[in-house]
N, CA, C and O atoms as a Tinker XYZ file with bonds, in Angstrom:
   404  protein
     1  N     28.064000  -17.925000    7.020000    73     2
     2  CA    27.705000  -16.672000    7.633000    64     1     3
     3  C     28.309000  -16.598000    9.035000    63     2     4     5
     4  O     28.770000  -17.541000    9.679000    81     3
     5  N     28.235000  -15.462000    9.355000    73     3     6
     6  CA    29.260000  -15.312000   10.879000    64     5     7
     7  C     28.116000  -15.777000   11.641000    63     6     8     9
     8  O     26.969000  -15.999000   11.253000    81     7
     9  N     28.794000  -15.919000   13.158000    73     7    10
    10  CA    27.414000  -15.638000   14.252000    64     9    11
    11  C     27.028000  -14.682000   14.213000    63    10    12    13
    12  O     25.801000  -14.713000   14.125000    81    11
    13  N     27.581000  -13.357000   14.236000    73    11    14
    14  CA    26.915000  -12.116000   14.472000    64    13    15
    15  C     26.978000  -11.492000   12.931000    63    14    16    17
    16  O     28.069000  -11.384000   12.371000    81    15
    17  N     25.862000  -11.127000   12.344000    73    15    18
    18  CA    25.847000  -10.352000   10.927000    64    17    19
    19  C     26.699000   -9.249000   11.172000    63    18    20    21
    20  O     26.990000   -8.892000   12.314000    81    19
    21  N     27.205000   -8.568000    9.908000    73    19    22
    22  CA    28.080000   -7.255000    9.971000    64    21    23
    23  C     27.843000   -6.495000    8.331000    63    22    24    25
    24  O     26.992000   -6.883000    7.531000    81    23
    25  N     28.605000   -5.591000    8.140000    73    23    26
    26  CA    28.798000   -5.256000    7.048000    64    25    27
    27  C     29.097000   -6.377000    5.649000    63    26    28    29
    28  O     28.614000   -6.464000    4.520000    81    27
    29  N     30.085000   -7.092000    6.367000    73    27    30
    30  CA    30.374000   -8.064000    5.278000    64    29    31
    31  C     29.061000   -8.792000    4.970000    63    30    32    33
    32  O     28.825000   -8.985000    3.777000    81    31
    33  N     28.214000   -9.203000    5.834000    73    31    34
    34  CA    27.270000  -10.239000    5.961000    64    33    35
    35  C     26.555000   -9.539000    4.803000    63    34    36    37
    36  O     26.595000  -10.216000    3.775000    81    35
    37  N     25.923000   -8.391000    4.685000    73    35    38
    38  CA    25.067000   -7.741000    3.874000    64    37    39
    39  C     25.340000   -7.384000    2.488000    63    38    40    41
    40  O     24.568000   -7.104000    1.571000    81    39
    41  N     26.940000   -7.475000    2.555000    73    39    42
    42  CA    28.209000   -7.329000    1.378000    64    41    43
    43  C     27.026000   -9.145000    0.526000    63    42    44    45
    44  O     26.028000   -9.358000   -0.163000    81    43
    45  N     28.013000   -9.832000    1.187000    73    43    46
    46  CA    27.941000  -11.370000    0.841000    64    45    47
    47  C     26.337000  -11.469000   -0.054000    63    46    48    49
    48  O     26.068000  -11.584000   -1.250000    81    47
    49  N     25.546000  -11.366000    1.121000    73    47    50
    50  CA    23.789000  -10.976000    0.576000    64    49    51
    51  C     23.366000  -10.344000   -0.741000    63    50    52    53
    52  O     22.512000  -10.723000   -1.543000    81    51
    53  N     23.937000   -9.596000   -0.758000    73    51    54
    54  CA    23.987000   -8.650000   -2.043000    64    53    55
    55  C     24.312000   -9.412000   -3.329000    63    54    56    57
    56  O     23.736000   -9.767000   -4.358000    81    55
    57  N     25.504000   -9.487000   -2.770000    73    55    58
    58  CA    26.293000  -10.011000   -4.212000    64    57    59
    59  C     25.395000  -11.737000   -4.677000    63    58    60    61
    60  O     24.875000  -11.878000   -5.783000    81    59
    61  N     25.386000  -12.601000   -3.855000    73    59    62
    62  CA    24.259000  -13.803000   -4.001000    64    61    63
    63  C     23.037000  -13.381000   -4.705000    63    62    64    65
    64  O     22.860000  -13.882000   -5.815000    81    63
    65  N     22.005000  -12.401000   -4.178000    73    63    66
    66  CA    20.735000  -11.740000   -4.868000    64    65    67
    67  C     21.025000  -11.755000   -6.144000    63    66    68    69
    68  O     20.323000  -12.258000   -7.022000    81    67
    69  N     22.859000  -10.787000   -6.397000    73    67    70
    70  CA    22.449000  -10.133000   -7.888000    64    69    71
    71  C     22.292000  -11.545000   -8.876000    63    70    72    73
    72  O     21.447000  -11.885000   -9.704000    81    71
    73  N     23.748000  -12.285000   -8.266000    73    71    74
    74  CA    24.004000  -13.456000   -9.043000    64    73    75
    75  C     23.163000  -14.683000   -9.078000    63    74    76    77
    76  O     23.621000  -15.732000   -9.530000    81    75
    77  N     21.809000  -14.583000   -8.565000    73    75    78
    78  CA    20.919000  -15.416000   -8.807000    64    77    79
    79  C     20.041000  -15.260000   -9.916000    63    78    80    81
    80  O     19.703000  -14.113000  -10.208000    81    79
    81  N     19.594000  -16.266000  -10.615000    73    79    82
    82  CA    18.647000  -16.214000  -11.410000    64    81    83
    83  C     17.071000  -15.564000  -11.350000    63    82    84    85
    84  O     16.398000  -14.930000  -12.162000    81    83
    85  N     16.788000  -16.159000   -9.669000    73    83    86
    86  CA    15.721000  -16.012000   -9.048000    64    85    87
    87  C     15.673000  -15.563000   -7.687000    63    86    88    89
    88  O     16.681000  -15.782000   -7.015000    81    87
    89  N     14.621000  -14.928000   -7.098000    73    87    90
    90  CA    14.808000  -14.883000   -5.583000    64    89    91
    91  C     13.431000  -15.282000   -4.820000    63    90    92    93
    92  O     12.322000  -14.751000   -4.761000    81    91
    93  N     13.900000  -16.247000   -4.363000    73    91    94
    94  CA    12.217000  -17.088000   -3.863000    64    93    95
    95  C     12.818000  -16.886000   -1.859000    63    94    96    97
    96  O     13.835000  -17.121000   -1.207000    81    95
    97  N     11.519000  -16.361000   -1.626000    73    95    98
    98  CA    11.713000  -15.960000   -0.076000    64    97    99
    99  C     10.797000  -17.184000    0.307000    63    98   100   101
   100  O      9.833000  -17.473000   -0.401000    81    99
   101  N     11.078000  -17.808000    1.300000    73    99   102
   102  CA     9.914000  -18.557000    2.080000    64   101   103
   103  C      9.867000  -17.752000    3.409000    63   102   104   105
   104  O     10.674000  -17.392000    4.266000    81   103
   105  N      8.437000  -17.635000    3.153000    73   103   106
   106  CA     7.809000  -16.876000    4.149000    64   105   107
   107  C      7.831000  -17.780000    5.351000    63   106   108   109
   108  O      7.560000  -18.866000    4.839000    81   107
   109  N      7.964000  -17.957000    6.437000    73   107   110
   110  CA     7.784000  -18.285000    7.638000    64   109   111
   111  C      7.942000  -17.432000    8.831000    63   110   112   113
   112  O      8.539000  -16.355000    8.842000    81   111
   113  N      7.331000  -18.027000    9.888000    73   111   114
   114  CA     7.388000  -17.194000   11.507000    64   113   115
   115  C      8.546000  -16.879000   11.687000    63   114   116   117
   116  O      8.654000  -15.833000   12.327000    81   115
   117  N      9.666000  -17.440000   11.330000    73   115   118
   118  CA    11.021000  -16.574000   11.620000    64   117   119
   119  C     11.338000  -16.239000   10.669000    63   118   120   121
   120  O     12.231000  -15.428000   10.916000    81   119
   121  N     11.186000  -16.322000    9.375000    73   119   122
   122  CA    11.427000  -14.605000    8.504000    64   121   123
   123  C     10.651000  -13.731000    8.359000    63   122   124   125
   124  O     10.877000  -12.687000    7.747000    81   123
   125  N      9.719000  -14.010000    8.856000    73   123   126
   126  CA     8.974000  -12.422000    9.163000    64   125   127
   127  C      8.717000  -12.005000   10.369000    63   126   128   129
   128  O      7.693000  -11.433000   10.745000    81   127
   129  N      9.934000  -12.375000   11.177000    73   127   130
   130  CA    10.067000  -11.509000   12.293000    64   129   131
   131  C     11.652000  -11.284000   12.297000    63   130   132   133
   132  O     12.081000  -10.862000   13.371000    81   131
   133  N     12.678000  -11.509000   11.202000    73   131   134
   134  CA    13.718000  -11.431000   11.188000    64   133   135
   135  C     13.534000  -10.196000   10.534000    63   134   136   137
   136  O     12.848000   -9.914000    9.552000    81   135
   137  N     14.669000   -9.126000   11.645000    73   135   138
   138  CA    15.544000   -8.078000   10.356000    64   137   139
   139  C     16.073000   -7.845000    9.346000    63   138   140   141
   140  O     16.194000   -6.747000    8.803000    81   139
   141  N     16.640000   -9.416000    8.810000    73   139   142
   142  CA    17.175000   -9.294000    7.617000    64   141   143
   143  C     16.450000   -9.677000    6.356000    63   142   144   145
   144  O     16.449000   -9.167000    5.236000    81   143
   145  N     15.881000  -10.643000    6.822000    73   143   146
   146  CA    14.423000  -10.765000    5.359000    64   145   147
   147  C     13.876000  -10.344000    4.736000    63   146   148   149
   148  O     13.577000  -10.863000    3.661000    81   147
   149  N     13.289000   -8.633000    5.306000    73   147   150
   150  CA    12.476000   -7.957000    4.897000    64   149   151
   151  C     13.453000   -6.767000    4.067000    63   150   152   153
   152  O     12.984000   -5.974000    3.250000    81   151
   153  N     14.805000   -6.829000    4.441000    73   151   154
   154  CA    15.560000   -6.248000    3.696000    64   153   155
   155  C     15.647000   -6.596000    2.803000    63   154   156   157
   156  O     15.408000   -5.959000    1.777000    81   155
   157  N     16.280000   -8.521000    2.915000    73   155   158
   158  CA    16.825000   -8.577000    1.608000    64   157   159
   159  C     15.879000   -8.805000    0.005000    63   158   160   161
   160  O     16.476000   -8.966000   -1.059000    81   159
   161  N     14.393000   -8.779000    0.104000    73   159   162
   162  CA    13.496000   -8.853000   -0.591000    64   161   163
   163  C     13.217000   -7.581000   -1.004000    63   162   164   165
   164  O     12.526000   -7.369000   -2.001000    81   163
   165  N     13.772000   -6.561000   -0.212000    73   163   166
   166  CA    13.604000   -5.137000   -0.601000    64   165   167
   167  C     14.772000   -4.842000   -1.598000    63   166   168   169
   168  O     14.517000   -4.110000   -2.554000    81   167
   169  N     15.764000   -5.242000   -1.485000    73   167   170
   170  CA    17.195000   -5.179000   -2.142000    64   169   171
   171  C     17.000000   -5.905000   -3.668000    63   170   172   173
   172  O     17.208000   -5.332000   -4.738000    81   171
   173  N     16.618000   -7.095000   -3.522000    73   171   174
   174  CA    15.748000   -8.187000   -4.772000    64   173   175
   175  C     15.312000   -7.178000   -5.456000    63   174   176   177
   176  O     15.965000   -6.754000   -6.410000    81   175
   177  N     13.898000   -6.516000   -5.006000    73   175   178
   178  CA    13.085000   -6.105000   -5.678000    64   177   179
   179  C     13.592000   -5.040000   -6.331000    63   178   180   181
   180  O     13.043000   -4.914000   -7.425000    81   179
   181  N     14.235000   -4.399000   -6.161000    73   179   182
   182  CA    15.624000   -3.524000   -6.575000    64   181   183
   183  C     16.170000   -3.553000   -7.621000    63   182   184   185
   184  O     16.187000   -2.630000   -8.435000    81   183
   185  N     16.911000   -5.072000   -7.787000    73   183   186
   186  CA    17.616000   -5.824000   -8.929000    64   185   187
   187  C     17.042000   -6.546000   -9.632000    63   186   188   189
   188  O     17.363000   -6.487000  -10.819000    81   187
   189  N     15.943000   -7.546000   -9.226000    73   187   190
   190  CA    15.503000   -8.641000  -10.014000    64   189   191
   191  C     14.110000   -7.808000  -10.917000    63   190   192   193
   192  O     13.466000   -6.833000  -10.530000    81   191
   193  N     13.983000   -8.453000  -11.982000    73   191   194
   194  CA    12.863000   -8.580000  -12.921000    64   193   195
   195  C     11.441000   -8.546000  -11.793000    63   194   196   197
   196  O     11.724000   -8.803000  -10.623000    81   195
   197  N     10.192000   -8.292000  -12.060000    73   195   198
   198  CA     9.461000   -8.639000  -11.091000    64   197   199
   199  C      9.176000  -10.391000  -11.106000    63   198   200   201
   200  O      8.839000  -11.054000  -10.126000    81   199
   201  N      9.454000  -10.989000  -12.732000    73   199   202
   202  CA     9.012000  -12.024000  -12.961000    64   201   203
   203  C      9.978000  -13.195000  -12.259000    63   202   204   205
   204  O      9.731000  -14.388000  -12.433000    81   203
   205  N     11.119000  -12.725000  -11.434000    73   203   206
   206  CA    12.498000  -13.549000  -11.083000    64   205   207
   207  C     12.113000  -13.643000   -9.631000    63   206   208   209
   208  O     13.010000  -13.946000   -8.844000    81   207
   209  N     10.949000  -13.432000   -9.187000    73   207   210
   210  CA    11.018000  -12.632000   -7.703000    64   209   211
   211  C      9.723000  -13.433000   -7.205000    63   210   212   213
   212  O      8.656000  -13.037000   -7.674000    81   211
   213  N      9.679000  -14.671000   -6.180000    73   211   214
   214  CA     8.521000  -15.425000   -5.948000    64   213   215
   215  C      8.518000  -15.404000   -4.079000    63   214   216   217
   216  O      9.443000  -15.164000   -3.304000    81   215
   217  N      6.797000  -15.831000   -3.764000    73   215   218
   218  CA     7.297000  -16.318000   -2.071000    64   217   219
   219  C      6.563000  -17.330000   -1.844000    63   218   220   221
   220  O      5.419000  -17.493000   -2.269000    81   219
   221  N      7.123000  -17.987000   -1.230000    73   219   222
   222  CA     6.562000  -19.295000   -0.933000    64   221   223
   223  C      6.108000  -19.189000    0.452000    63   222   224   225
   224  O      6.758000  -19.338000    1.486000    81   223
   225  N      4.651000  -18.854000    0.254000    73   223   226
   226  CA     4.138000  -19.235000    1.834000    64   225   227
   227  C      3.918000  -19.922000    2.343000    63   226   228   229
   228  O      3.520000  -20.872000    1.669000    81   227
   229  N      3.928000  -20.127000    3.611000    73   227   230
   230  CA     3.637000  -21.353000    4.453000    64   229   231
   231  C      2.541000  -21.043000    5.238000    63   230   232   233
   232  O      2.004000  -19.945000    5.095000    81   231
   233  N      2.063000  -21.971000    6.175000    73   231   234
   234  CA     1.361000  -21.677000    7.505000    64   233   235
   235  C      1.247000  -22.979000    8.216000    63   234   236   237
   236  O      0.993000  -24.120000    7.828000    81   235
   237  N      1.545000  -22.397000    9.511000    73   235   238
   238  CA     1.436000  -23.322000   10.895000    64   237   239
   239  C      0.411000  -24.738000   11.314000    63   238   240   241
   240  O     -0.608000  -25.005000   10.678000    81   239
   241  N      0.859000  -25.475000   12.384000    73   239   242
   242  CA    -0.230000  -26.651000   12.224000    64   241   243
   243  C     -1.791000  -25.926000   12.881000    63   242   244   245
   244  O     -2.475000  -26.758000   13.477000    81   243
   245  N     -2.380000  -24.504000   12.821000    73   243   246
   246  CA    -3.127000  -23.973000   13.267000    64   245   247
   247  C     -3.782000  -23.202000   12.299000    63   246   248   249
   248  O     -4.738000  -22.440000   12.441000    81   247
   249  N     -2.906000  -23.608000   10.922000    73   247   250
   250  CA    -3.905000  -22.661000   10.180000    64   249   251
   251  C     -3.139000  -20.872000   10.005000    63   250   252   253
   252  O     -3.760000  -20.019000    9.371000    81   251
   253  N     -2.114000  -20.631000   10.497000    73   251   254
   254  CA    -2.224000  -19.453000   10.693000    64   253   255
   255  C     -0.861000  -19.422000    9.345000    63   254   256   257
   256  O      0.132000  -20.147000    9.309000    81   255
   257  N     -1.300000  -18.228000    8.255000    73   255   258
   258  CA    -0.699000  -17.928000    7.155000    64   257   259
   259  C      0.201000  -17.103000    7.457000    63   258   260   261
   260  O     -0.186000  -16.051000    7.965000    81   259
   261  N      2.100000  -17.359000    7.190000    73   259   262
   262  CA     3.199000  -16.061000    7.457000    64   261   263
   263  C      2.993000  -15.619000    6.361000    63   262   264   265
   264  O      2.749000  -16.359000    5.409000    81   263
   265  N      3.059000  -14.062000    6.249000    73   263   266
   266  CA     3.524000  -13.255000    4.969000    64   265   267
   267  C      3.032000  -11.980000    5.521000    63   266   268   269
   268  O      1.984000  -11.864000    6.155000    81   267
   269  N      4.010000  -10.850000    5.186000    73   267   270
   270  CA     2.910000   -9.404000    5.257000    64   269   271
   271  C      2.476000   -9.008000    4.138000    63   270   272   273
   272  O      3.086000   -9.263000    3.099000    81   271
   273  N      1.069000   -8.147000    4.169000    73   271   274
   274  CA     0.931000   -7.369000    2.799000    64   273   275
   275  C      1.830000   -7.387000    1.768000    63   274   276   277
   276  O      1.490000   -7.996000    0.755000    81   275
   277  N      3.053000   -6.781000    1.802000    73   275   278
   278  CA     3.908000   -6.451000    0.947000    64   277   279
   279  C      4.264000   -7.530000   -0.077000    63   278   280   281
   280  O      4.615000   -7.451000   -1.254000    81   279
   281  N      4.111000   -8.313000    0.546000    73   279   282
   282  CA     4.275000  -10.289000   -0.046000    64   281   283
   283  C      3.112000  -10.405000   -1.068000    63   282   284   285
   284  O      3.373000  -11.294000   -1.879000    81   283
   285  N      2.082000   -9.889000   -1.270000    73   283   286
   286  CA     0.881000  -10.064000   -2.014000    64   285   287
   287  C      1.304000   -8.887000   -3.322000    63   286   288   289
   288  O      0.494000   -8.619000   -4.210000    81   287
   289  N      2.283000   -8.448000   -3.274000    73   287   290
   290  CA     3.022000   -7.983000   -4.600000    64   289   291
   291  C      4.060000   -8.957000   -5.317000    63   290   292   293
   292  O      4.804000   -8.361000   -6.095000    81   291
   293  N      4.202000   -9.903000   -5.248000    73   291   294
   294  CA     4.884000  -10.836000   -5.665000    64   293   295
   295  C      4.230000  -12.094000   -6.313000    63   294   296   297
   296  O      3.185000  -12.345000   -5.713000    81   295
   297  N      4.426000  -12.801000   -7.126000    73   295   298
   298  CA     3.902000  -13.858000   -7.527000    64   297   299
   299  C      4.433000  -15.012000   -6.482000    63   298   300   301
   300  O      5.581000  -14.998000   -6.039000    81   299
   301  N      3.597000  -15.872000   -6.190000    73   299   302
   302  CA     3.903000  -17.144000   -5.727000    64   301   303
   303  C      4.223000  -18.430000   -5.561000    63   302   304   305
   304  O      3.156000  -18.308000   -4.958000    81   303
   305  N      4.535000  -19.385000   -5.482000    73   303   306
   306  CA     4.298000  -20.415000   -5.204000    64   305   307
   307  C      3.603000  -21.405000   -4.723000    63   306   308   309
   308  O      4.262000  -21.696000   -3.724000    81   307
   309  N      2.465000  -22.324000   -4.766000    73   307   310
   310  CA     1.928000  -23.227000   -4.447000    64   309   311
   311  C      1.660000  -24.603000   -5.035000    63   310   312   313
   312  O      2.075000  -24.971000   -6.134000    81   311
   313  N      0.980000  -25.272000   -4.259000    73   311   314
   314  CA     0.520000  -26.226000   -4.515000    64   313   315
   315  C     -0.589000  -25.965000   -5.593000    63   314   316   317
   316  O     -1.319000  -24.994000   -5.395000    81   315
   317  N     -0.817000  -26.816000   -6.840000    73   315   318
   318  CA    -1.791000  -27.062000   -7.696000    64   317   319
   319  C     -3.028000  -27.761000   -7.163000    63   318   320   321
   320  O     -2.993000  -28.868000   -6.626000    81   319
   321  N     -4.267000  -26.944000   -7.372000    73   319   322
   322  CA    -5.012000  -27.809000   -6.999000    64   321   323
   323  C     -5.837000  -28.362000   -8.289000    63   322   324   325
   324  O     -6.954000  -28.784000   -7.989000    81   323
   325  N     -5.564000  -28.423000   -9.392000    73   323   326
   326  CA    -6.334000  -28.881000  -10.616000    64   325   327
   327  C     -5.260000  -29.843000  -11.253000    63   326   328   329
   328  O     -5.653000  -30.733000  -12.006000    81   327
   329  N     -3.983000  -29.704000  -10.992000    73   327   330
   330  CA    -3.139000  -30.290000  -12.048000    64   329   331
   331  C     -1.755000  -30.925000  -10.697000    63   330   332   333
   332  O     -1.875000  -30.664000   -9.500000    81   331
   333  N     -0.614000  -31.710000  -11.251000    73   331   334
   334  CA    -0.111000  -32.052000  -10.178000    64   333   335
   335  C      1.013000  -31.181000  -10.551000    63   334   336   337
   336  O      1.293000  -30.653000  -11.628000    81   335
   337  N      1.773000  -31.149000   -9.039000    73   335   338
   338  CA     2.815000  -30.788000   -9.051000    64   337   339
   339  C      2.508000  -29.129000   -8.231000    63   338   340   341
   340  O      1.445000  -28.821000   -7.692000    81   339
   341  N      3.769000  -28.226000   -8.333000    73   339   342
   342  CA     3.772000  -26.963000   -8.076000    64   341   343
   343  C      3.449000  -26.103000   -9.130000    63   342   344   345
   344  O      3.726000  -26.374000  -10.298000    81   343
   345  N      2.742000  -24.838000   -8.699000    73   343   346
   346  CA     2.520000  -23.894000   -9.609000    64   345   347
   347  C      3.408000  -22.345000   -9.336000    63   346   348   349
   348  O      3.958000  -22.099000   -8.262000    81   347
   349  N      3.411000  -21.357000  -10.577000    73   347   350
   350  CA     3.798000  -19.995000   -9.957000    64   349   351
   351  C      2.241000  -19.343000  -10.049000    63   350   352   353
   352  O      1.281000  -19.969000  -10.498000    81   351
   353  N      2.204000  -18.424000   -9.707000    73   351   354
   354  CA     0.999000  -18.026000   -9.334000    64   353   355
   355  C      1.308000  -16.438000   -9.673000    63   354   356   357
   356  O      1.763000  -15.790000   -8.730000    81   355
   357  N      1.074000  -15.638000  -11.122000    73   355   358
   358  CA     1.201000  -14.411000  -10.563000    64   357   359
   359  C      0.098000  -13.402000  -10.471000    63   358   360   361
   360  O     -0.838000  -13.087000  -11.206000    81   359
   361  N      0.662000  -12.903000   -8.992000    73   359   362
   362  CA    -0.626000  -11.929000   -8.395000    64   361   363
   363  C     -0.659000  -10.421000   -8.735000    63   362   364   365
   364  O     -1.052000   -9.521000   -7.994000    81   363
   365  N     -0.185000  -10.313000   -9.963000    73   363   366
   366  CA     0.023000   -8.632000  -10.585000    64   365   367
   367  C     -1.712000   -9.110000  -11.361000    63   366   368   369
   368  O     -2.803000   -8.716000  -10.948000    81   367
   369  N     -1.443000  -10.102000  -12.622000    73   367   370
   370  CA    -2.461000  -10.222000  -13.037000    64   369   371
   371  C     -3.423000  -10.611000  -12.638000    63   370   372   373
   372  O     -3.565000  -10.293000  -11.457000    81   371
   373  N     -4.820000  -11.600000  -13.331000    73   371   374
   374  CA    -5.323000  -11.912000  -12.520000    64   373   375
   375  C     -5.546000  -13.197000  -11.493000    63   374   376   377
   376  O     -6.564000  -13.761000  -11.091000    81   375
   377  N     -4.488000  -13.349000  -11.313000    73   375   378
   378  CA    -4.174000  -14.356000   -9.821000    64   377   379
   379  C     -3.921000  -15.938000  -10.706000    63   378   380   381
   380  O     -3.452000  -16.956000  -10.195000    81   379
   381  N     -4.215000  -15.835000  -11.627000    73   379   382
   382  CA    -3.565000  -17.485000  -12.096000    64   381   383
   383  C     -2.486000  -18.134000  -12.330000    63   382   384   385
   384  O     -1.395000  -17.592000  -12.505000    81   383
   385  N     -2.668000  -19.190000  -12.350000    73   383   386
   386  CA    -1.481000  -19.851000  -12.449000    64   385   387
   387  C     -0.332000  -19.764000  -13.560000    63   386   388   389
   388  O     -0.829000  -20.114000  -14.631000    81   387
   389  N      1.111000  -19.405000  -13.716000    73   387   390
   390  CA     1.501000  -18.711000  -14.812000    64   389   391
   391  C      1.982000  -20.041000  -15.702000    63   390   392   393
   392  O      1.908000  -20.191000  -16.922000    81   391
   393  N      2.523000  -21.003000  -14.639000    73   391   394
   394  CA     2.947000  -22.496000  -15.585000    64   393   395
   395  C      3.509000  -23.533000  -14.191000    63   394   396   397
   396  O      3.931000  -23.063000  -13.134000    81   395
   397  N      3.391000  -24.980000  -14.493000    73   395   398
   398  CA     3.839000  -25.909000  -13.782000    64   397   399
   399  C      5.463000  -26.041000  -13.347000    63   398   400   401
   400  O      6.277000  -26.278000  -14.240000    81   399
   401  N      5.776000  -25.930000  -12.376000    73   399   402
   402  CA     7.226000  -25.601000  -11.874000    64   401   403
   403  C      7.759000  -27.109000  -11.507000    63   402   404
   404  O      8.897000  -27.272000  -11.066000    81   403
């Protein structure tokens, strides 16, 4: 990527989204205060399946959870707490776990 984003930069973005299988955003304090994040999950949501489309949230050593609203339309990612390993989580239905990742 350049130092400074441009047209091309958003070109490049695009074309990566379509040609992915999946689009998993990790939520953190600097992508959700970045300009381009909230785009390019808007662009995703656009192209991808809803079922191709995950976010992996995080939160700080304080406890404090990144994601906006809009993120609680997406299925997720977490930690399992009944079984090991990672789970998807989708939050259309009712909030369970969809299978071990």
């Amino acid at each position: 990527m350049p130092a400074t984003p441009d047209g091309e930069t958003a070109f490049n973005i695009k074309v990566a989204i379509v040609r992915a299988d999946w689009f998993l955003f990790l939520a953190t304090q600097n992508s959700m205060s970045s300009r381009w994040c909230p785009w390019e999950i808007g662009f995703a949501d656009g192209k991808k399946p809803h079922d191709r489309i995950a976010i992996i949230p995080t939160a700080d050593n304080h406890g404090n959870f990144y994601g906006n609203e809009y993120l609680n339309l997406y299925s997720n990612i977490d930690i399992a707490q009944h079984v090991s390993g990672l789970v998807l989580f989708d939050t259309r239905g009712n909030g369970t776990w969809v299978h071990n990742l």
